[in-house]
mmCIF file of the N, C-alpha and C atoms, coordinates in Angstrom:
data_MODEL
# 
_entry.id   MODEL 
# 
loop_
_atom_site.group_PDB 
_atom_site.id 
_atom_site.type_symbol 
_atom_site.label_atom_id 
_atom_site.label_alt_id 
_atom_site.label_comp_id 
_atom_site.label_asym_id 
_atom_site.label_entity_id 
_atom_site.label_seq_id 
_atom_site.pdbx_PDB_ins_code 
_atom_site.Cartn_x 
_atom_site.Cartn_y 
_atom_site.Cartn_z 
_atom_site.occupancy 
_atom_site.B_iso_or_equiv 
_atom_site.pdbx_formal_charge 
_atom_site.auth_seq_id 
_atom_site.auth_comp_id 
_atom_site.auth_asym_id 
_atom_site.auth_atom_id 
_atom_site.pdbx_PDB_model_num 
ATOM 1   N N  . UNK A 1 1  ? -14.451 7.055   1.109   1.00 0.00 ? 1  UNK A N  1 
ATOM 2   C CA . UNK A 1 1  ? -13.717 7.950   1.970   1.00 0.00 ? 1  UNK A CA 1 
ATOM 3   C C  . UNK A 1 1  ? -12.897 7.119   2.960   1.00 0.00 ? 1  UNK A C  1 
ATOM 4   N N  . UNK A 1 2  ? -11.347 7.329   2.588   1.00 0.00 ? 2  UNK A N  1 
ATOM 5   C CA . UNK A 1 2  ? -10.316 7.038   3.997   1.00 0.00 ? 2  UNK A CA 1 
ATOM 6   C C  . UNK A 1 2  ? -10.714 7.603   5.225   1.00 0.00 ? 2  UNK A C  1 
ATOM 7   N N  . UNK A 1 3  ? -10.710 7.088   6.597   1.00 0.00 ? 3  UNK A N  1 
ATOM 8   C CA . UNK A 1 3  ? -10.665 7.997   7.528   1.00 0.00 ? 3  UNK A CA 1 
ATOM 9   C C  . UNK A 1 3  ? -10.069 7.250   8.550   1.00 0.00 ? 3  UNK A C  1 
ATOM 10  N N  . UNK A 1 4  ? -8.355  8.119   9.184   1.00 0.00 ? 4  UNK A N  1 
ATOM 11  C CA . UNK A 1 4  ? -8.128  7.371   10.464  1.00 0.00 ? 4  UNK A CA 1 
ATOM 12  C C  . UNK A 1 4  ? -8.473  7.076   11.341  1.00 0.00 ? 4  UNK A C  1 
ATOM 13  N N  . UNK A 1 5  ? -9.149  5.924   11.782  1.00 0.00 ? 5  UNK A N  1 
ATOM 14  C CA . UNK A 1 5  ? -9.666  5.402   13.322  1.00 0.00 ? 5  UNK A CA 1 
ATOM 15  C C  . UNK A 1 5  ? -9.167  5.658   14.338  1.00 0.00 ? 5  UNK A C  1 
ATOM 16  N N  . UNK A 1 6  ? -7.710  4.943   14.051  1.00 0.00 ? 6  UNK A N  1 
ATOM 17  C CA . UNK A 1 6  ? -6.776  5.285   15.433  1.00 0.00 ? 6  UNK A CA 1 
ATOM 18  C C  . UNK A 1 6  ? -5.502  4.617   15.086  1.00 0.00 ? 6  UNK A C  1 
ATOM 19  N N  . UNK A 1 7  ? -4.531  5.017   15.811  1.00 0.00 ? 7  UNK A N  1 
ATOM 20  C CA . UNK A 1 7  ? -3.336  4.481   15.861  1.00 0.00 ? 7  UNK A CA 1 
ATOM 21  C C  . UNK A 1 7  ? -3.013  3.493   16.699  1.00 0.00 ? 7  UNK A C  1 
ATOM 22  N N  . UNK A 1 8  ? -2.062  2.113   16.353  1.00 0.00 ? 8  UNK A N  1 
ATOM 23  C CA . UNK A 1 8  ? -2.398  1.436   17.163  1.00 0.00 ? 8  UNK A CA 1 
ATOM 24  C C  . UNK A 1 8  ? -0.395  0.972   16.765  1.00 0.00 ? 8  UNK A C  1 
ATOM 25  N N  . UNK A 1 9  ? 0.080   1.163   17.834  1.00 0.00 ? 9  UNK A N  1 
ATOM 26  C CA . UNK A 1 9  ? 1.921   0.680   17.769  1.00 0.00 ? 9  UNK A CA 1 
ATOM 27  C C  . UNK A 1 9  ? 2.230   2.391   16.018  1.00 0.00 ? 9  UNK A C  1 
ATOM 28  N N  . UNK A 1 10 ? 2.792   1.132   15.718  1.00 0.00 ? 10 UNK A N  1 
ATOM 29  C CA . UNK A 1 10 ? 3.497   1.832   13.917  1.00 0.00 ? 10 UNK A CA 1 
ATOM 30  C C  . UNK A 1 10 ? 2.671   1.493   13.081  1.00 0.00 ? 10 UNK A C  1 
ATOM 31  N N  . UNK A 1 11 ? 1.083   1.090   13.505  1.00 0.00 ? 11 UNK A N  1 
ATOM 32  C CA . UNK A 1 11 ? -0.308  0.790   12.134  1.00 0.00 ? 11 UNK A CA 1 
ATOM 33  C C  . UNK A 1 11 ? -1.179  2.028   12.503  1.00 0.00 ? 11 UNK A C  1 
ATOM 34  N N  . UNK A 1 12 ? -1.496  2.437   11.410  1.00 0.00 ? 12 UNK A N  1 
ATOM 35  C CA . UNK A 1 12 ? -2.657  3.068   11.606  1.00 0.00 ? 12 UNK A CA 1 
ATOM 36  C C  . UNK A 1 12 ? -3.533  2.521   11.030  1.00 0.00 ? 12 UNK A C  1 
ATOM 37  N N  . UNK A 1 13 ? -5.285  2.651   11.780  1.00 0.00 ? 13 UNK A N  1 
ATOM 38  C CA . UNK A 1 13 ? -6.412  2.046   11.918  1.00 0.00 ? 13 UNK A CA 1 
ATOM 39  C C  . UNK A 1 13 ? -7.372  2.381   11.029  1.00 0.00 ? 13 UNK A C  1 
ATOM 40  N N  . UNK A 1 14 ? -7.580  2.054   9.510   1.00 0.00 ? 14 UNK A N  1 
ATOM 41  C CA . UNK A 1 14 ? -7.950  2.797   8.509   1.00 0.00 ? 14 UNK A CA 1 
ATOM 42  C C  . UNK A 1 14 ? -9.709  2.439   8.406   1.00 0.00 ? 14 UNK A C  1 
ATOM 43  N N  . UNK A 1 15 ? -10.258 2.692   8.485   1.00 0.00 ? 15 UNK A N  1 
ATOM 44  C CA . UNK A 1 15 ? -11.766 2.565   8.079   1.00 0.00 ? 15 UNK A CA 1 
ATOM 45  C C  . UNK A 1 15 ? -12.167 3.285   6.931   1.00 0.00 ? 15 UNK A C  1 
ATOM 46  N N  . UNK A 1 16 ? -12.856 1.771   6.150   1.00 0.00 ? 16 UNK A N  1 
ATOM 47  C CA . UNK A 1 16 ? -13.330 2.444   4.331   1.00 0.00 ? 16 UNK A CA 1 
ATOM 48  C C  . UNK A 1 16 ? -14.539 1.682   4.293   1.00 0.00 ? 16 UNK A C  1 
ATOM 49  N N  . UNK A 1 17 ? -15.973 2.517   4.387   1.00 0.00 ? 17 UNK A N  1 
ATOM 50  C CA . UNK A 1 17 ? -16.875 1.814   3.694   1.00 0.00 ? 17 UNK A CA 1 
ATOM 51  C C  . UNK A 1 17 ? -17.379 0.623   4.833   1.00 0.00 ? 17 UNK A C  1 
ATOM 52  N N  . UNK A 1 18 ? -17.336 1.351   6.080   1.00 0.00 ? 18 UNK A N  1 
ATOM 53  C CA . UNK A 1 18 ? -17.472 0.563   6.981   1.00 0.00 ? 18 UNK A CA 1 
ATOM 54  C C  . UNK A 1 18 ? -16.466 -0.809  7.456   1.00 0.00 ? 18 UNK A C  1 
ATOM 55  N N  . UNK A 1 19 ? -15.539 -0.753  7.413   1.00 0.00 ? 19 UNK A N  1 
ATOM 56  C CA . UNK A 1 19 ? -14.741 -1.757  7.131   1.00 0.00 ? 19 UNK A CA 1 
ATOM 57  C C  . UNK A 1 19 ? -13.522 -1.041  7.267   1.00 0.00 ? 19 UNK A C  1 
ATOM 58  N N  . UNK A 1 20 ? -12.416 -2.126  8.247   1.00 0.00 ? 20 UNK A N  1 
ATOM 59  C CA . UNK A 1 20 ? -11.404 -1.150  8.658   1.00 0.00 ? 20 UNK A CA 1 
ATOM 60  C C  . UNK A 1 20 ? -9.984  -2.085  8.016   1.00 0.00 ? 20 UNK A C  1 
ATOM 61  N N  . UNK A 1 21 ? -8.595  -1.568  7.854   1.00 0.00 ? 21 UNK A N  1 
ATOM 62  C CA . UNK A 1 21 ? -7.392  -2.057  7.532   1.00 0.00 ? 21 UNK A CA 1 
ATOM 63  C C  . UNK A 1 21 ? -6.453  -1.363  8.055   1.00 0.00 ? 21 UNK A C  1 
ATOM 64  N N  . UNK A 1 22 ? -5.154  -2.190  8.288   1.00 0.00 ? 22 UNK A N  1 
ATOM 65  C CA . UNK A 1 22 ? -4.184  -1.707  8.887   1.00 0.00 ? 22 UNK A CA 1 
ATOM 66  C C  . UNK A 1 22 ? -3.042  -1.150  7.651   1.00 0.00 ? 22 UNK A C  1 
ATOM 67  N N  . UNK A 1 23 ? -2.682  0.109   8.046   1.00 0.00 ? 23 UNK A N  1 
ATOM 68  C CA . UNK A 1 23 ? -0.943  0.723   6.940   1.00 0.00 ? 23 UNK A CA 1 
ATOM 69  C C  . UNK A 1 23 ? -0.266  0.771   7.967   1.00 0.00 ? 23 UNK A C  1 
ATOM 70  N N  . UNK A 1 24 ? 0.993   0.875   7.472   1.00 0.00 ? 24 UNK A N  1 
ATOM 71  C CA . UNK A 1 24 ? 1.987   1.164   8.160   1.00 0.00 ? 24 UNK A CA 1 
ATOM 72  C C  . UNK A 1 24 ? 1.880   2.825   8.458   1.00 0.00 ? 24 UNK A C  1 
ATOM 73  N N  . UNK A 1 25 ? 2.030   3.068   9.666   1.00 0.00 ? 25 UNK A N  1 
ATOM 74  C CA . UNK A 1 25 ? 1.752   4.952   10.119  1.00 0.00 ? 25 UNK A CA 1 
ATOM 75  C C  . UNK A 1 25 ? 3.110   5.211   9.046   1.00 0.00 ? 25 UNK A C  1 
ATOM 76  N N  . UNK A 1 26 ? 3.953   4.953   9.383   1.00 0.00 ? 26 UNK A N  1 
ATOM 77  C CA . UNK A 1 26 ? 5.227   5.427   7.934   1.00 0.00 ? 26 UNK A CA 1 
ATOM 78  C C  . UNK A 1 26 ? 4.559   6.098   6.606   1.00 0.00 ? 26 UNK A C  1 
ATOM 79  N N  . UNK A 1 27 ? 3.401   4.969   5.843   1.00 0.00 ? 27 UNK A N  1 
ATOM 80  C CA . UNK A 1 27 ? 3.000   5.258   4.741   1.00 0.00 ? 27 UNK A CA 1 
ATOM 81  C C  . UNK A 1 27 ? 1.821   6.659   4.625   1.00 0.00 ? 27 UNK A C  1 
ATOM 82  N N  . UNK A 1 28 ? 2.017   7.719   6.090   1.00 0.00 ? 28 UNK A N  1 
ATOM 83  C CA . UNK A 1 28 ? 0.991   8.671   6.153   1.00 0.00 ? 28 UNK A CA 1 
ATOM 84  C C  . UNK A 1 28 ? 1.606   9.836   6.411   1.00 0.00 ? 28 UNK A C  1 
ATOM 85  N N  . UNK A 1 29 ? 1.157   11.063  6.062   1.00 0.00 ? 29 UNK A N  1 
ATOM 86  C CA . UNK A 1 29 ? 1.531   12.165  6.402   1.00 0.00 ? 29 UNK A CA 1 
ATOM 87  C C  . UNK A 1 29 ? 2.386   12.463  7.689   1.00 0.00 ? 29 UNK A C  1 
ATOM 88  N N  . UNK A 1 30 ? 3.231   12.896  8.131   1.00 0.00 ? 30 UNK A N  1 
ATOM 89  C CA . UNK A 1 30 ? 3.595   13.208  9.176   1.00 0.00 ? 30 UNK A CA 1 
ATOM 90  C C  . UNK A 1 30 ? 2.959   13.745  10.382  1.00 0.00 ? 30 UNK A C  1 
ATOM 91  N N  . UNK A 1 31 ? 1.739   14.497  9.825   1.00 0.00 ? 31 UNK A N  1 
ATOM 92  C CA . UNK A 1 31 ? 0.639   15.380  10.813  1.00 0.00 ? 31 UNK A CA 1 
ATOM 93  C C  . UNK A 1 31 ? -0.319  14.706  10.544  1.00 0.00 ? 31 UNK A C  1 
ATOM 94  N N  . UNK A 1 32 ? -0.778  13.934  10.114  1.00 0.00 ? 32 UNK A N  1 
ATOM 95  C CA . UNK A 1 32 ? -2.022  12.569  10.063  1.00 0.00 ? 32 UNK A CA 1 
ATOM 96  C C  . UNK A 1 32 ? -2.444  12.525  11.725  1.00 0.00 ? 32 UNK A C  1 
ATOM 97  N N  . UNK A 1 33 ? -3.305  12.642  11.372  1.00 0.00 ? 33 UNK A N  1 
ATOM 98  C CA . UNK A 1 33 ? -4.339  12.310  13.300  1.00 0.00 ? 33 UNK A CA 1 
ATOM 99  C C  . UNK A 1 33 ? -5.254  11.640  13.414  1.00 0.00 ? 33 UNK A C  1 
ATOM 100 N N  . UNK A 1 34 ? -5.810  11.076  14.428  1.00 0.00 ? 34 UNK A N  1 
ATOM 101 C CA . UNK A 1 34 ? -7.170  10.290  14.406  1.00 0.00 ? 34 UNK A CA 1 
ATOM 102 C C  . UNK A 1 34 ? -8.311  11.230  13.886  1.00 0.00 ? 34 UNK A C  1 
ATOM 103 N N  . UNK A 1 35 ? -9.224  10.880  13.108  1.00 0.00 ? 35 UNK A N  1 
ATOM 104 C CA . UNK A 1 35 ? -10.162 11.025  12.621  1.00 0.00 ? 35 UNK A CA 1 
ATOM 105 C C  . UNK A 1 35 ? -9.864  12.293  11.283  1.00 0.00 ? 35 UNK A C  1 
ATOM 106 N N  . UNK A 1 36 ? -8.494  12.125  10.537  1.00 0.00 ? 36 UNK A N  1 
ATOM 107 C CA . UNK A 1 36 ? -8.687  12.906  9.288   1.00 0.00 ? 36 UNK A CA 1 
ATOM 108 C C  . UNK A 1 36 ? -8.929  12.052  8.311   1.00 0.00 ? 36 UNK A C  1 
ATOM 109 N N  . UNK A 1 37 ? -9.610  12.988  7.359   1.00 0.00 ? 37 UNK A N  1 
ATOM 110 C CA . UNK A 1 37 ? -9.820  11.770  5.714   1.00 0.00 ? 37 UNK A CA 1 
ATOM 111 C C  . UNK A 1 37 ? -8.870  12.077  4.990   1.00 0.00 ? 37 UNK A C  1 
ATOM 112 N N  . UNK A 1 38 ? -8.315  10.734  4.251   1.00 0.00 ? 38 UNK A N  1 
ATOM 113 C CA . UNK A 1 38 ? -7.108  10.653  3.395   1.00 0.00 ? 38 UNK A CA 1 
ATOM 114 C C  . UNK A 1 38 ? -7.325  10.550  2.063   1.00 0.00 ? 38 UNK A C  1 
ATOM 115 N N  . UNK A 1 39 ? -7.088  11.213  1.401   1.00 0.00 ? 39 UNK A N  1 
ATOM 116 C CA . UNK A 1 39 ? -6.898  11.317  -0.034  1.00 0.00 ? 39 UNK A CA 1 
ATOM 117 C C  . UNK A 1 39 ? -5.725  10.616  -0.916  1.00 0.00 ? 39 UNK A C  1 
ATOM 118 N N  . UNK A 1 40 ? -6.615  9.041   -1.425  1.00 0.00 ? 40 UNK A N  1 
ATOM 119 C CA . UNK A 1 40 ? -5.462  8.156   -2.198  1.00 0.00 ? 40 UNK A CA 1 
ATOM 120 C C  . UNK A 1 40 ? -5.588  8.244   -3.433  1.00 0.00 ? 40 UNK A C  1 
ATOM 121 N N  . UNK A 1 41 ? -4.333  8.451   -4.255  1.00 0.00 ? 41 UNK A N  1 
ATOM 122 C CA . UNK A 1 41 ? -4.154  8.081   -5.628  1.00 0.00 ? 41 UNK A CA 1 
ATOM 123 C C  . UNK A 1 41 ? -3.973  6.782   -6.054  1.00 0.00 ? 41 UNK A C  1 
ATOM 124 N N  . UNK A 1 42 ? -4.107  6.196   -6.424  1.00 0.00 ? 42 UNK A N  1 
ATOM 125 C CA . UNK A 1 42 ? -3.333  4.714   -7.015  1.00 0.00 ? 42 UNK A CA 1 
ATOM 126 C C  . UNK A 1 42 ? -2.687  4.833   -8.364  1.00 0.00 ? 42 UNK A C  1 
ATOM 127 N N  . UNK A 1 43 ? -1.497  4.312   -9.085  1.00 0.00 ? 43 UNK A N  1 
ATOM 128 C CA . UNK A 1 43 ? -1.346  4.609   -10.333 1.00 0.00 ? 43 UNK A CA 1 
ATOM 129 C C  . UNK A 1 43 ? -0.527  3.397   -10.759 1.00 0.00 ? 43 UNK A C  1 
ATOM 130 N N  . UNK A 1 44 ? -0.458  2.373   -11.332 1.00 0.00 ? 44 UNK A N  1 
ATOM 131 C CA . UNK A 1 44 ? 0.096   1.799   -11.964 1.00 0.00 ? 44 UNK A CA 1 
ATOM 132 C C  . UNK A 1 44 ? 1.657   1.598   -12.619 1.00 0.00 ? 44 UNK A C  1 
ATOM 133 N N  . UNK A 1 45 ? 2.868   0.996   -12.090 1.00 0.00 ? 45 UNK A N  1 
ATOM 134 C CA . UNK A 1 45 ? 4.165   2.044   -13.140 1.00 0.00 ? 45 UNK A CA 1 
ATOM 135 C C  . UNK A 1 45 ? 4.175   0.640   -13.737 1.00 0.00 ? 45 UNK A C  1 
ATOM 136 N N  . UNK A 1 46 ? 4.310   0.925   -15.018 1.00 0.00 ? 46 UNK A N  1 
ATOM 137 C CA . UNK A 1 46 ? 4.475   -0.238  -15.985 1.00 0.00 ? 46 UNK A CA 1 
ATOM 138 C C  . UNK A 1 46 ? 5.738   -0.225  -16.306 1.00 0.00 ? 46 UNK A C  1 
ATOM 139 N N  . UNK A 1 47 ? 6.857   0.469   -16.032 1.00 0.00 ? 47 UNK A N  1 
ATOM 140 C CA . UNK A 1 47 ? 8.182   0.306   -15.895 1.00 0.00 ? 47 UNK A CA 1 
ATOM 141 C C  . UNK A 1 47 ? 8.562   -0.934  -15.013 1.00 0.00 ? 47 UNK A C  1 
ATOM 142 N N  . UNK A 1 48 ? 8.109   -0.664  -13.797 1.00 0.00 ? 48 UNK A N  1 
ATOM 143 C CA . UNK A 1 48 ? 8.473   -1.518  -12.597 1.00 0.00 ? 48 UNK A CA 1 
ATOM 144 C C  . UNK A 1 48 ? 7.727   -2.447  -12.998 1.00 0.00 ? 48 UNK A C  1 
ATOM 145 N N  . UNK A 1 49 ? 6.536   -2.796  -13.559 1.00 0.00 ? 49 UNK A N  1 
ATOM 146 C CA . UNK A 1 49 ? 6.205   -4.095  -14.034 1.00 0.00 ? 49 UNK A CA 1 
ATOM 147 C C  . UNK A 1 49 ? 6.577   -4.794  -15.045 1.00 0.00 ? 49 UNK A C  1 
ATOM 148 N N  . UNK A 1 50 ? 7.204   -3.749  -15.701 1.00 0.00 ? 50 UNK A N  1 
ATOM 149 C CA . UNK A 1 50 ? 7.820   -4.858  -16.879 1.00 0.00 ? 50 UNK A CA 1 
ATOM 150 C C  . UNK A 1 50 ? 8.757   -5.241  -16.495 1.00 0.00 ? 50 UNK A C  1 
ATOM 151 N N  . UNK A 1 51 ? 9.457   -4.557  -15.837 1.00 0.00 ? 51 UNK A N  1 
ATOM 152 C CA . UNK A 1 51 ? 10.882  -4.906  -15.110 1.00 0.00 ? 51 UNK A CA 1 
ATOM 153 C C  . UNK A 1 51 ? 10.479  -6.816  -14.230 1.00 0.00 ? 51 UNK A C  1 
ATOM 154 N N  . UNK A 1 52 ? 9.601   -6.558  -13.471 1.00 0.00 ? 52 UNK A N  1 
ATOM 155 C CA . UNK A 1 52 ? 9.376   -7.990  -12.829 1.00 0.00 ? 52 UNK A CA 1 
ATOM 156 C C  . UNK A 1 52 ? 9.134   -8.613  -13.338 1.00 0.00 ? 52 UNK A C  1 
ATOM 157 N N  . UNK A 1 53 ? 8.214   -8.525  -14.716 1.00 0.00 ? 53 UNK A N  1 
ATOM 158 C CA . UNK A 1 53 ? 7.877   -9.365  -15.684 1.00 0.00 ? 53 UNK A CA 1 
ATOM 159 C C  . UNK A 1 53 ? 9.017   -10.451 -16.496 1.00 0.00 ? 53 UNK A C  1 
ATOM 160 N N  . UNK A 1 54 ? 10.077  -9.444  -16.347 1.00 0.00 ? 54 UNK A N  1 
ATOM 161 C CA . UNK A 1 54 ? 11.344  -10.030 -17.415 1.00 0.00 ? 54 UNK A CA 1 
ATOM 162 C C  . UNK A 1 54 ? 12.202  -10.820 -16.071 1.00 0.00 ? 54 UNK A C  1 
ATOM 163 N N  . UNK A 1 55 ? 12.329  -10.575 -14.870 1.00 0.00 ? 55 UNK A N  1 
ATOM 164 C CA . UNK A 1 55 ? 12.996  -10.508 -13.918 1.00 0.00 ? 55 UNK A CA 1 
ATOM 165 C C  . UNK A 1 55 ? 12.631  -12.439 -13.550 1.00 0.00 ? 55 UNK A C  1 
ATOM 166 N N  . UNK A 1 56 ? 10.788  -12.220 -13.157 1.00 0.00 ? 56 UNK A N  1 
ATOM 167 C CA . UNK A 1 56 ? 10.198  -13.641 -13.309 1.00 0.00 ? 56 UNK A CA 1 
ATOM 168 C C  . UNK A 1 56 ? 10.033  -14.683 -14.622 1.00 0.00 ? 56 UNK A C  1 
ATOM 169 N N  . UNK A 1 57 ? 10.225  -14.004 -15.615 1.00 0.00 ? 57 UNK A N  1 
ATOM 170 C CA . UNK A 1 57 ? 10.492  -14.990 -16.633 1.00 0.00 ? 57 UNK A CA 1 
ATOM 171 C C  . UNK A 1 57 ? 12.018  -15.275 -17.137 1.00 0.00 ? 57 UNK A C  1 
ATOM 172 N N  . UNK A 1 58 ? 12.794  -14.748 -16.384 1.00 0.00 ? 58 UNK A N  1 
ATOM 173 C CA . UNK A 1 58 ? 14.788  -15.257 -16.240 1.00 0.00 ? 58 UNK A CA 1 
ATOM 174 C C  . UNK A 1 58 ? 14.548  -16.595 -15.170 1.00 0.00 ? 58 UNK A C  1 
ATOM 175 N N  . UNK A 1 59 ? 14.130  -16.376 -14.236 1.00 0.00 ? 59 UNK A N  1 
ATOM 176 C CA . UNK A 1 59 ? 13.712  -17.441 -12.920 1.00 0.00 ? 59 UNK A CA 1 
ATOM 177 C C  . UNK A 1 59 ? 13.319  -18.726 -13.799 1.00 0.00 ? 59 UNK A C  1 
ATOM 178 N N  . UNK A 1 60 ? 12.344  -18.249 -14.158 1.00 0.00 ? 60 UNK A N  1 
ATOM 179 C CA . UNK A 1 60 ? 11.680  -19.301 -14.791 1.00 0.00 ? 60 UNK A CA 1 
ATOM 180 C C  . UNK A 1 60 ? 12.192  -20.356 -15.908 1.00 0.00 ? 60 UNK A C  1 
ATOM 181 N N  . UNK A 1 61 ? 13.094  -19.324 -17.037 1.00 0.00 ? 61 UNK A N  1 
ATOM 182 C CA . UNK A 1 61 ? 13.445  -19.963 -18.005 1.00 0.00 ? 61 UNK A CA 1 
ATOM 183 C C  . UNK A 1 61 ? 14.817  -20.990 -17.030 1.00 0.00 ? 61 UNK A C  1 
ATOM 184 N N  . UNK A 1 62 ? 15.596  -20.247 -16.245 1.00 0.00 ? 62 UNK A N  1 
ATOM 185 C CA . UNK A 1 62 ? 16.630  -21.094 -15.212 1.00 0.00 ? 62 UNK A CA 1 
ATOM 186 C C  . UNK A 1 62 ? 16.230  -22.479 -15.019 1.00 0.00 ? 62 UNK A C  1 
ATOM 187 N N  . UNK A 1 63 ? 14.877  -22.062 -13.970 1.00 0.00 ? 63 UNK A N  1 
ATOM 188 C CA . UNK A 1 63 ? 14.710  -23.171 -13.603 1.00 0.00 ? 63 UNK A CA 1 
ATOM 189 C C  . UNK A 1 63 ? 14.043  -24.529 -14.203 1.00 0.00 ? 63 UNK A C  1 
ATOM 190 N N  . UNK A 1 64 ? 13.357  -24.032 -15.526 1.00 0.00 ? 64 UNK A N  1 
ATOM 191 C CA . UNK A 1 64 ? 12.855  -24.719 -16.357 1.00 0.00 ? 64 UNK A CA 1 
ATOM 192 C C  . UNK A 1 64 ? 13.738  -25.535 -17.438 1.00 0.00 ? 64 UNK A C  1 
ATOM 193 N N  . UNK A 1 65 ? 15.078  -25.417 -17.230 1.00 0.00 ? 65 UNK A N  1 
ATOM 194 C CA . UNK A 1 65 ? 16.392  -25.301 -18.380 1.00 0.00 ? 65 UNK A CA 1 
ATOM 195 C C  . UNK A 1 65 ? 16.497  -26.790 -18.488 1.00 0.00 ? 65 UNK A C  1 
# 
């Protein structure tokens, strides 16, 4: 369970599992407050990774030439 601690500047004060981390308040609901629980998805885009994939192996082949 996410739950906001507190706000601190443009971070908000995230505590997970006893253990706290800073987001950017940007990356939260607009009505986000101290002490609501946040509900995260995570998902993977393998578009955007293949994309870097090809992006870092152009770099590479360059600089390896």
């Amino acid at each position: 369970m996410l739950v906001i601690d507190r706000f601190e500047g443009e971070m908000a004060v995230i505590e997970y599992n006893g253990r706290t981390f800073n987001l950017p308040r940007s990356l939260l609901p607009a009505e986000a407050k101290e002490g609501d629980v946040l509900r995260v998805s995570i998902t993977v885009d393998k578009e955007q990774t293949a994309e870097r994939k090809k992006k870092i192996e152009c770099l590479m082949d360059e600089l390896f030439e």
